[in-house]
N, C-alpha and C positions, 0 to 999 in steps of 0.2 A: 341268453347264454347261461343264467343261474338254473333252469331247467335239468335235470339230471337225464333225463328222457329225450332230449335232444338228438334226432338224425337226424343226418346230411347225407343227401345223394347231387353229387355235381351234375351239371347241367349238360350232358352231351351231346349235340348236335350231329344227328343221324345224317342231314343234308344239308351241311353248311354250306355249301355255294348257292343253295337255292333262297337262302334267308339273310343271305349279305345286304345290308344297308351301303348307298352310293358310297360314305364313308369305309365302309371298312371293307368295300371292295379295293378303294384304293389303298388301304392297308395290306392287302391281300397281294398285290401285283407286288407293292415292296420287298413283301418278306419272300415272294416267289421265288427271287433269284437268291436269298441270303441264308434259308434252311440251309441247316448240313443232310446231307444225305450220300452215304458210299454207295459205290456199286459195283455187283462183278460186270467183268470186260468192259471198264472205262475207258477209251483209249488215252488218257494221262498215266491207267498202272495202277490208280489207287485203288484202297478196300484190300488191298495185300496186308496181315497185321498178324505177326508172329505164327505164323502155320505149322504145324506138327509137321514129323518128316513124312507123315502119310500123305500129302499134297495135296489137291484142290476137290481132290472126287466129291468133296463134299458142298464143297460151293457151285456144281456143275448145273443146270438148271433138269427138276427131275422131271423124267416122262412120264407120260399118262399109263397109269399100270390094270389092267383088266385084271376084276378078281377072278382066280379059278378057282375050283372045288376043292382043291388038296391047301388052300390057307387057311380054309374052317379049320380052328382046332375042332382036336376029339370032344372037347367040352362045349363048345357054340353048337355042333352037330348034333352032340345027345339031348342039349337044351332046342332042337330046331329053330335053331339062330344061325345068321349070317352073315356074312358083309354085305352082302345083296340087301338084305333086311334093314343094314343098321338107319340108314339114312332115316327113312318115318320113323321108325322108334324112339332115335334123338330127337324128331320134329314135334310128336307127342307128349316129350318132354321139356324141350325148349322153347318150340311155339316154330310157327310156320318159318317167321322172319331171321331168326336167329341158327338157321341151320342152312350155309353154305355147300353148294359140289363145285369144284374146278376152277378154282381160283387160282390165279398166279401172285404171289407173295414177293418181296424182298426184304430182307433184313437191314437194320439200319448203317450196315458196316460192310458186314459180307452175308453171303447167304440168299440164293435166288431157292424156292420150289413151286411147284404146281401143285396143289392143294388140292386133294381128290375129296375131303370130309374136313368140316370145321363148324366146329358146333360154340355158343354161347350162351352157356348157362346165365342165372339173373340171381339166384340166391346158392347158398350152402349147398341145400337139399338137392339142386335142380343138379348142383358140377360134382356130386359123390354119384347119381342118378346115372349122371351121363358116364361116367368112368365107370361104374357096374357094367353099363351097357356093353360098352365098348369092349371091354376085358372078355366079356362072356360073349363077343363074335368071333373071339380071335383078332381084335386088332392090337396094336399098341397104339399108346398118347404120347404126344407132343404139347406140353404146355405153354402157354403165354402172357407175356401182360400186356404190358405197355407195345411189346416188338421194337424195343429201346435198345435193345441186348448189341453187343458190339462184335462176339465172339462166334455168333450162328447159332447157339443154341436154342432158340426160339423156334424154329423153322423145321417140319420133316427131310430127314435127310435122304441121299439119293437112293433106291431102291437097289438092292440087289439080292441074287441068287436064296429062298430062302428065308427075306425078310421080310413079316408081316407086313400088311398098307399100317400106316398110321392116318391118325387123327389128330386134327390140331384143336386142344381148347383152349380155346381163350376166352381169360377171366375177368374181364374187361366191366363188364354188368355189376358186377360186384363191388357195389361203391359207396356200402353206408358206413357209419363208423357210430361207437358210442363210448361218452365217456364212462371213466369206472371213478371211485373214487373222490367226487368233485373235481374232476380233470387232471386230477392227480398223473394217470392212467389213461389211454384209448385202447380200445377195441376195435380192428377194422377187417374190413372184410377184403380181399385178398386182392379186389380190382382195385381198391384205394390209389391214388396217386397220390404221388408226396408235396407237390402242391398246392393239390387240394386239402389234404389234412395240415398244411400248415395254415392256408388261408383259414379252416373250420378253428384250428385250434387258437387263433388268436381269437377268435369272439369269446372264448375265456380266458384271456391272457394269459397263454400259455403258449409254449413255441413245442412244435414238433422235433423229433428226432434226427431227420436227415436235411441236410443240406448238400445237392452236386450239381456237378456242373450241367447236365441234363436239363437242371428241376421245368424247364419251359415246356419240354416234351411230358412230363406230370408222366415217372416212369413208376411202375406201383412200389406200394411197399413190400408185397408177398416178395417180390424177384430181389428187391434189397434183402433181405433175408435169408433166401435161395442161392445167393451171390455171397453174402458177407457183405455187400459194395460201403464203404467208409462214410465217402464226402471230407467235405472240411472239419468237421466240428470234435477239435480237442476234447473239450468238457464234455461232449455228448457220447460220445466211439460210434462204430458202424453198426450198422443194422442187424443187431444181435437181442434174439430173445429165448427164454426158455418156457416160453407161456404162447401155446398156439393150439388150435384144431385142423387136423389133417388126416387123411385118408393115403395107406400106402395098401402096395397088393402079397400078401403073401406068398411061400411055395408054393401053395395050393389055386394059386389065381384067386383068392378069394379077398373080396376091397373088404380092410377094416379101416374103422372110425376110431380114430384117436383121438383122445379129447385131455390136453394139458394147460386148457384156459387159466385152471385157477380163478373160476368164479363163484360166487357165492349161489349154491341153489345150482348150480350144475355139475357133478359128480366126474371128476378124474377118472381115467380107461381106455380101456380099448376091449369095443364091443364090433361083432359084425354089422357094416354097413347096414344089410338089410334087413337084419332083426330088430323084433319090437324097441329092445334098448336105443337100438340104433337111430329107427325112425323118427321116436319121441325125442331122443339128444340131437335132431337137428333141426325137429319142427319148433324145440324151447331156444335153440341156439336164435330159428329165423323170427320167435316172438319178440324175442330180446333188441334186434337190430329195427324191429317197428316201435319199439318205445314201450313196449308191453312191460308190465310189473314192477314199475318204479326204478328208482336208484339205484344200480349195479355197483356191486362192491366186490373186492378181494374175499377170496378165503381164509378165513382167520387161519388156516393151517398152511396155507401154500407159505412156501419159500424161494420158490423160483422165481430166478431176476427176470425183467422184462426189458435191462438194456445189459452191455459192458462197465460196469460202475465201477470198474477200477483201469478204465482205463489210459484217463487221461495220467494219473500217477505214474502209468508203468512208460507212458512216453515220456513224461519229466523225469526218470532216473535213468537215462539214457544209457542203459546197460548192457544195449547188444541184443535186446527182446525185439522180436519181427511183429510190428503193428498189428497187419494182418494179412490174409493171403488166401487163395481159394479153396488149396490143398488142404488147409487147417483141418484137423479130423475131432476136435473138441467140439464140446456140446450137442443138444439133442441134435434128431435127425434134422428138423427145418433148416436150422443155419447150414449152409453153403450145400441143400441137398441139390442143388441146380437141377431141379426139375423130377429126382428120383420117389420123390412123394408130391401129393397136390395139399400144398398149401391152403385149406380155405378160411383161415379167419388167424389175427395175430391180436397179443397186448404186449402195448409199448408204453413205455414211461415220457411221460412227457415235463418241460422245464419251466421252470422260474424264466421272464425273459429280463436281460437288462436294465435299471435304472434310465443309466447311459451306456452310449457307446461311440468311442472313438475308433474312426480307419485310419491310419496309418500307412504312405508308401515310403518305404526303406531302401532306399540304393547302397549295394558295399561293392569294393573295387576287384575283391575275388568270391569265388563260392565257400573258399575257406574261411573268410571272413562270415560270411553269412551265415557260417554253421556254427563258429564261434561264439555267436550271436545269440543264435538257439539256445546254445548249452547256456548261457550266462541268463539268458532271459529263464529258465524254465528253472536258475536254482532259487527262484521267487520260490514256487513250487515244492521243492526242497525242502529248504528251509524251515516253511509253513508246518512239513512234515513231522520236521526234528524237533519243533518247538509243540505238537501238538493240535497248531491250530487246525480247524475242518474245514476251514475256506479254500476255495478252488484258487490258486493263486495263476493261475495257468489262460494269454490269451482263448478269445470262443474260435482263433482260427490264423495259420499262417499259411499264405500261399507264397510259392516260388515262383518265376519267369528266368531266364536266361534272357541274354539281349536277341538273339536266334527266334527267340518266341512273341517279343517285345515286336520286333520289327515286322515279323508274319501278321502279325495280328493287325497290327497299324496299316500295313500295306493290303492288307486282304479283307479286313471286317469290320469297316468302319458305318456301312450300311445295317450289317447285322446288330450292332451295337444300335444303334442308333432308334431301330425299331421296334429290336426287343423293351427297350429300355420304355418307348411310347406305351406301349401296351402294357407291360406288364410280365413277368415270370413265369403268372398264374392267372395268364388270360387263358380262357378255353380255348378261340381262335387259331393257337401256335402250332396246335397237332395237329389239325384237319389240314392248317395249311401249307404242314410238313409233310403232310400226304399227297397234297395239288400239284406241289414240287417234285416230287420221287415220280408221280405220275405222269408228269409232262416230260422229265427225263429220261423216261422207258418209252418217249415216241421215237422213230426212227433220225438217228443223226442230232438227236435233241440231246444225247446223257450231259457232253461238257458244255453248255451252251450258257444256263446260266450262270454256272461258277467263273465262266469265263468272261462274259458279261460283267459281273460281280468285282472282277480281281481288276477289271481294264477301268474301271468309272471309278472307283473306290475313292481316287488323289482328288474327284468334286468335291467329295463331302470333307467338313472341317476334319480337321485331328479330334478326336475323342475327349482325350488327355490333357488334363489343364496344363497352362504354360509350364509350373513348375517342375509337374512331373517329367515334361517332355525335354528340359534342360537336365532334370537328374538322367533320364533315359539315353542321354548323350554323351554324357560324361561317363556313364556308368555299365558295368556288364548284367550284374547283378540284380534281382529286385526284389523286392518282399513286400507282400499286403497282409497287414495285421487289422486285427480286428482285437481291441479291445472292450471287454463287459464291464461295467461295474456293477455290483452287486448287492452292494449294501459294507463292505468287507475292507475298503481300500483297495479291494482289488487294482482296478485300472490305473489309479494315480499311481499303487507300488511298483505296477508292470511299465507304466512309462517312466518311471523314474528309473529303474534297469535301462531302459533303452537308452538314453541322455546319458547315463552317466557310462555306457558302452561305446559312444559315439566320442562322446569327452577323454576316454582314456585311449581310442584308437588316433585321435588325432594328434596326440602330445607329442610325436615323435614323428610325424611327418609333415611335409609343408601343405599339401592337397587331403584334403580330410578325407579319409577312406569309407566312412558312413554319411550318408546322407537322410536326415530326416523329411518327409513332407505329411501333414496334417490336413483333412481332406475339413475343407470348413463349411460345408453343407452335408444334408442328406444325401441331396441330388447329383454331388458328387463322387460320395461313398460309393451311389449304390453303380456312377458310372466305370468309376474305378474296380468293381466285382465284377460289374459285366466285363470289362477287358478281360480280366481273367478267365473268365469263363465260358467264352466263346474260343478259345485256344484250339479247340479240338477241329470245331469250324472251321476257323481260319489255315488251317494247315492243309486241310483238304482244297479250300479255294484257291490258294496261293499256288499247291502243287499245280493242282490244275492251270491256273494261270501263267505260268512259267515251266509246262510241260517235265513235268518231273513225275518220277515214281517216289509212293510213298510206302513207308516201312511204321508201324505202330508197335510199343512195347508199354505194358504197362509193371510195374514191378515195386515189391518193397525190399529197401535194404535196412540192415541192424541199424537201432538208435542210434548207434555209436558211430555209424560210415560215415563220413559226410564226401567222400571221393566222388570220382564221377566214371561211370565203367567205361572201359574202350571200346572202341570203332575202328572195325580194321579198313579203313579208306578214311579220305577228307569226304565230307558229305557236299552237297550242293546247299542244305539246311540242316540245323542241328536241333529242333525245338523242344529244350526240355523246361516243365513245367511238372510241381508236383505239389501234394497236399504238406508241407516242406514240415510240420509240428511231426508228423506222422510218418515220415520221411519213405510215403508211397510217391513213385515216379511214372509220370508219363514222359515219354521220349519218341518223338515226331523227327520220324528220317527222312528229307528229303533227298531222291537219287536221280542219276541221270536217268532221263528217257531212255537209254541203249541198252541197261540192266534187264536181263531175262528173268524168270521166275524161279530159275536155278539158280542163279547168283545171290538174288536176294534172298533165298530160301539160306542161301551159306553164309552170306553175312549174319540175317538173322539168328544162327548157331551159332557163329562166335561171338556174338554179343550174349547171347544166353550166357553160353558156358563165363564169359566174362563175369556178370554179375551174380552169377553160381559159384565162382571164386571169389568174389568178393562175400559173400556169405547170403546174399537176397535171394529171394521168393518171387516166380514170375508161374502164373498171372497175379497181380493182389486184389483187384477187385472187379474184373469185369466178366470172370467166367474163365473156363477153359472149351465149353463151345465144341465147335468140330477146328478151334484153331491152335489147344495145347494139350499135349501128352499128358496127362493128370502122376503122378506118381503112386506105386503100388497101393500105399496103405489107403489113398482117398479112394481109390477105383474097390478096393474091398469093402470101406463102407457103404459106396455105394450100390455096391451088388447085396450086402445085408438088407440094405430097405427096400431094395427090389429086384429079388430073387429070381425073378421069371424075365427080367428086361421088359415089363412091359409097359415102361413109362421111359421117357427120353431116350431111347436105346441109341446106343452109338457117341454119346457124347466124351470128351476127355478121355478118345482112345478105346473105349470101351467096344465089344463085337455087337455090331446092330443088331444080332440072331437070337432067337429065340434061348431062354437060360445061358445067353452068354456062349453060343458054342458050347455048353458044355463044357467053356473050359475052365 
């Protein structure tokens, strides 16, 4: 680990079913039924999840579309390039195995297409290579990572009248990382999983940047970046940096290299992809990821951050500032270009990890309580401020549940829990075998089969939940998992002592104590009490399924300041809200009747918008806007700035699939 030349490429398993040991086949059949996986035309309704009022054309599964003569641009023609052509071209560049025709896709949420080209690049060089290509037949790209995305913007959208084929690439190959700095710092390449670079980064004692509830599906760090997407982590903020290399296409169709590493011995710009400058800045970029030339360091000149380093403060002064949100149009282009440049290489700041650390579940009798809570906990924080000190006084993370989410979970995901938990966060196993599941789902009559299965056997398996908790979850609506760090600083002791003595003055005046402390006295319980939480998104989809409901998904931030809760114009059949509760981003899981059409819930899901749009919040906050939300003017003009010709993600957040935007 003391190595400074240290790469890591995770171990990917091209054909994992064929290399299963008897063991962990029977691991495999567990987790069969207990992956989450949406899909369009479930007959339960789900994978329905805040849609723009342009409706589903984009979720429709695409046809097979014949190239003709008239989609060559004039540019792929005068070069005697093609669509016809591209296929070996990417193959000569990619390699035999890594260039796909006619696949059928789904997205993890929404989004079915048929994939007429998809290529997998392996380094930098190979995925700016392939996007030359591409640009100069006249296609457009479609990029990918993980295919984690919840919102469809991973997927080519459906064809019509006019619109280039696209391409999907996916950066998947791309999975070494290096430190800068003495770990200070990572450098990773754009198929990274977050996972995996936390698993890499603890061999130097150092914790990575993101934590979500995903992390088992290992979804990369490029697309956290691309997203904004948060996670839990106060002290750390979401996946924000100003130190990246990336390739966007100009008005000229012409791919330039942009390079804002901020490395020592690699020179700041933007030069054309294909020129000498060019070539040489990504054959030294792909020396650097083999371990070539020693210890990678900072630019004594750069000043560009590589996370949000002010942002856990601006959550403790809880002033009415919005966490984060997709629309943000701050900072360079990478952060929340959702797909309008290709990401291929980031540096991220990586942490101090804890001494200690204590979990905490926190039961209170309202959510105004609970928010009360916040604000008293976070003027630790404060405080610290006013006094000067530089210590973080601020839990590494609060999550919320409603009793609505509490009880889906317990009643729906108690298998899921259970096996995640055997294996592991950061077992490799969990993808492929999220793939075996999605798989058998698309056979005939098969889609609800195992969530169903899942939701009906669930009451075998024990409760999750230690006795204690599952008496506060009784008594209680409310819930809260805290994670406290020590540091070195008094941190944790001063933050639990805020909680005690919150607990202590709420109760003074009433007979039933209105907070409930519980202290998780193992690892092995912590980390079962996270998994609850964080199968939530799971659970919601099983349970629907199991109790034939339609589901509604919203994810959104309100001001530091709101702690309300926005209206619902009906009683739902389930209500499950869960949210990253420091950060006060919210996921809200609607379960509806079976009877509800895709017009009704298209009109609910409007008045809940518009709800929480008066209330003062931001929807989407972090999972995209996809082909599933209307972006707002100013983000759609940034992202027509970094690509000018549409020929990268065309059609996403509203945008016109068509070549320069329509022209409009």
């Amino acid at each position: 680990p003391s190595s400074p030349a240290r790469t890591h490429t995770p171990t990917q398993p091209t054909q994992p079913a064929l290399a299963l040991t008897k063991r962990s086949t029977a691991k495999m059949l567990l987790l069969f039924a207990s992956l989450p996986s949406w899909h369009v035309g479930q007959p339960a309704g789900l994978g329905i999840s805040a849609h723009s009022p342009k409706g589903l054309h984009a979720l429709r599964a695409r046809p097979a579309v014949a190239v003709a003569p008239e989609m060559v641009t004039a540019a792929a023609a005068a070069e005697g390039r093609s669509l016809h052509e591209l296929p070996e071209r990417l193959r000569a560049v990619v390699g035999e195995d890594n260039v796909r025709e006619g696949e059928k896709m789904r997205g993890a949420r929404v989004g079915e297409a048929n994939i007429r080209l998809l290529a997998r690049p392996g380094t930098c060089l190979e995925a700016a290579d392939v996007l030359s290509q591409c640009i100069a037949s006249g296609a457009t790209v479609v990029l990918q990572g993980a295919n984690t995305g919840l919102t469809g913007g991973s997927l080519p959208r459906e064809s019509v009248e006019r619109t280039p084929e696209s391409v999907l690439l996916n950066m998947r190959r791309l999975q070494r990382v290096r430190v800068i700095d003495q770990a200070h710092q990572v450098l990773c390449e754009a198929g990274v999983g977050i996972a995996s670079l936390a698993k890499e980064m603890r061999l130097f004692k150092r914790e990575s940047h993101s934590v979500l509830g995903s992390v088992f599906l290992n979804p990369t760090v490029a697309a956290g970046v691309a997203f904004g997407s948060g996670g839990t982590q106060l002290r750390k903020g979401p996946a924000y940096t100003e130190r990246a290399l990336y390739c966007r296409v100009d008005e000229d169709r012409r791919v330039l290299l942009v390079n804002e590493l901020g490395l020592e011995g690699l020179p700041d710009g933007t030069v054309p992809y294909d020129s000498a400058e060019g070539k040489a800045l990504l054959a030294r970029v792909d020396a650097i990821f083999r371990g070539d030339g020693g210890e990678l360091r900072t630019d004594a000149a750069c000043v560009s951050p590589a996370s949000d380093r002010e942002y856990g403060a601006r959550m403790a002064r809880m002033d009415g500032d919005i966490s984060r949100f997709n629309a943000d149009t701050r900072g360079p282009a990478v952060n929340r270009c959702e797909g309008k440049v290709l990401i291929l290489a980031t540096v991220h700041d990586t942490y101090e990890p804890p001494q200690s650390k204590t979990t905490l579940w926190v039961s209170t009798d309202s959510a105004e309580r609970a928010f009360e809570l916040k604000r008293f906990l976070f003027g630790a924080q404060r405080e610290a401020e006013a006094r000067g000190d530089s210590s973080i006084f601020l839990p590494a993370s609060i999550e919320y549940m409603n009793r609505d989410a509490v009880d889906a979970i317990d009643e729906a995901a108690r298998l899921y829990i259970l096996v995640i938990g055997l294996l592991g966060v950061d077992n490799p196993l969990l993808k492929p075998l999220f793939e075996t599941k999605s798989a058998f789902e698309r056979l005939p009559m098969m889609s609800a089969v195992p969530d169903t299965l899942l939701c009906a056997f669930n009451g075998l398996l024990p409760p999750p939940l230690p006795e204690g908790v599952r008496d506060a979850c009784a008594a209680y609506d409310h819930h809260l998992l805290i994670d406290l760090g020590e540091y070195g600083g008094g941190e944790a002791s001063a933050l639990r002592q805020r909680l005690d003595d919150f607990a202590a003055a709420a109760a003074e005046t009433v007979a039933t104590p209105p907070v409930r402390i519980h202290e998780a006295t193992s690892a092995g319980e912590a980390k079962t009490l996270s998994l609850f939480r964080f199968v939530a998104a799971a659970a919601f989809k099983v349970w629907c399924t199991g109790h034939g409901a339609k589901g509604l998904s919203l994810d959104y931030a309100l001001p530091t300041d709101v702690g309300g809760v926005p209206p619902i114009p009906l009683t739902p059949v389930k209500r499950l809200r869960y949210s990253h509760f420091g950060c006060n981003v919210v996921h809200d899981d609607i379960a509806l009747p079976s009877t509800f059409d895709e017009a009704r819930i298209h009109a609910i899901k409007g008045e809940i918008k518009a709800g929480i749009e008066n209330m003062g919040g931001r929807l989407p906050s972090e999972h995209g806007h996809g082909t599933e939300y209307e972006a707002p003017a100013d983000t759609k003009r940034r992202w027509m700035e970094m690509d000018p010709t549409n020929s990268l993600n065309p059609g996403i957040g509203g945008l016109s699939p068509l070549p320069n935007y329509g022209d409009s």
